[in-house]
N, C-alpha and C positions, 0 to 999 in steps of 0.2 A: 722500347719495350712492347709498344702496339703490335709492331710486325713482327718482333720473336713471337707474342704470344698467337698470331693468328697462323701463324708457318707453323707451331709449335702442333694445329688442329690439324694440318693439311694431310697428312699423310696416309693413304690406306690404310694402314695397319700403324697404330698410336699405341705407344706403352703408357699408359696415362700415368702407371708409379712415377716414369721422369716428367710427364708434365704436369702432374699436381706439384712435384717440388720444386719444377721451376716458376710455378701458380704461386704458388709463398713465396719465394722470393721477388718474384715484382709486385708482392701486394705486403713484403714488405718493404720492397725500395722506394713505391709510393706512398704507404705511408709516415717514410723518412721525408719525401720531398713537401709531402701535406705539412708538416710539420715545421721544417725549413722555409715555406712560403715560397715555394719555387711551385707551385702547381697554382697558376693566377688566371689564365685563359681560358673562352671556351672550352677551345680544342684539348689542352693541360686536362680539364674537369672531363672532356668524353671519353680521351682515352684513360684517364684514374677508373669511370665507370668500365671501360669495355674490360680492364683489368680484373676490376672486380667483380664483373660479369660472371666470370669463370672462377668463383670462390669457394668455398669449402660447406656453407652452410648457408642459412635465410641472413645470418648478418650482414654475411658480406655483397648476399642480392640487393639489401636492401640499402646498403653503401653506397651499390653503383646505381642505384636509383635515383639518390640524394645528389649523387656527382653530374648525372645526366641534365639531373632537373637545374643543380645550378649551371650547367650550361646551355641548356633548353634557354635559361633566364638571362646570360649573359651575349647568349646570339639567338635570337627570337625566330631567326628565319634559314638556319641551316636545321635540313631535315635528320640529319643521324644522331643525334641526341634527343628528339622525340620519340625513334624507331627506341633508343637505348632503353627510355622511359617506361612505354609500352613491352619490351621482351626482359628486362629486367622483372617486370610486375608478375607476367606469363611463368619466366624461372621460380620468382618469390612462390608463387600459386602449387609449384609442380613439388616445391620444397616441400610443402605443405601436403601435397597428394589431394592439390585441390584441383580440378578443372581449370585449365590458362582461360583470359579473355578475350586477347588478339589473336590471337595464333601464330605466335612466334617461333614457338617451342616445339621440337620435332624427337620423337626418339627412335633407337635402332634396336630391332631384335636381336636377339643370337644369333639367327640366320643370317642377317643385315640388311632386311625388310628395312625402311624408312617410313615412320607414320607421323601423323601428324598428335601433338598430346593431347588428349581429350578437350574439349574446346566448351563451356557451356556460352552457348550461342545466343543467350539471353541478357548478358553482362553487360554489351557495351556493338552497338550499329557497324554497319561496315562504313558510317561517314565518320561514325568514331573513328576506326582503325583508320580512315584515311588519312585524319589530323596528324596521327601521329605516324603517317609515313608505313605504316603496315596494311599489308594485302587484303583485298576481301578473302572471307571464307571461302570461297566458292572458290577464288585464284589459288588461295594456300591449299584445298582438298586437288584442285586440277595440279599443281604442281608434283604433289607425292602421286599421281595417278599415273602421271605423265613419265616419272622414273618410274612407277614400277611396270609400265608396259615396254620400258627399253633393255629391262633386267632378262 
């Protein structure tokens, strides 16, 4: 389900009507599997998170929040469930039309400018972000500078 859902992003040009409704369906064939007790491992708990990553509203950010962290908990020292922790919080923030902390979170104009979402830079250090496996500011601003001088 991880790699349908991340193929599902890949494409220039995305009809999102078909990938919101295949978005419900793996969030809710996971949470038949949560349910069932078939979702027990780290990895089971990062990718339940990265599914619900990509959710319909703050519930379901803050799902993959809770799925991240118990697998933050369950393997202490794989970094992609920390990054989960930290850019699920960023989306919760954006849900909200609040300023992200790490800067995980990126949006595209109509034109399809790439910027970075509003960032308030007082939240949380760049040694924060590094804990949790996300970029300094200054990386995350050079990186969208970096695309838009290739555009």
């Amino acid at each position: 389900m991880n790699k349908a859902d991340a193929a599902d992003r890949e494409p220039d040009k995305i009809d999102w009507a078909v990938v919101n409704a295949k978005d419900a369906q793996r969030r809710q064939r996971v949470s038949e599997m949560l349910a069932h007790g078939e979702i027990r491992t780290a990895e089971d708990f990062y990718f339940a998170g990265m599914i619900y990553q990509h959710g319909e509203g703050p519930e379901d950010i803050r799902l993959a929040q809770a799925f991240a962290t118990i697998a933050s908990k369950l393997e202490p020292e794989h970094p992609a469930p920390k990054w989960l922790i930290a850019a699920s919080w960023d989306r919760y923030l954006m849900w909200k039309k609040l300023p992200q902390w790490y800067g995980t979170q990126y949006q595209v104009s109509k034109e399809g400018v790439r910027t970075l979402y509003p960032v308030d830079p007082t939240a949380v250090t760049d040694a924060e972000r590094a804990a949790f496996h996300v970029p300094s500011l200054a990386e995350a601003m050079a990186e969208v500078n970096s695309e838009a001088s290739h555009d």
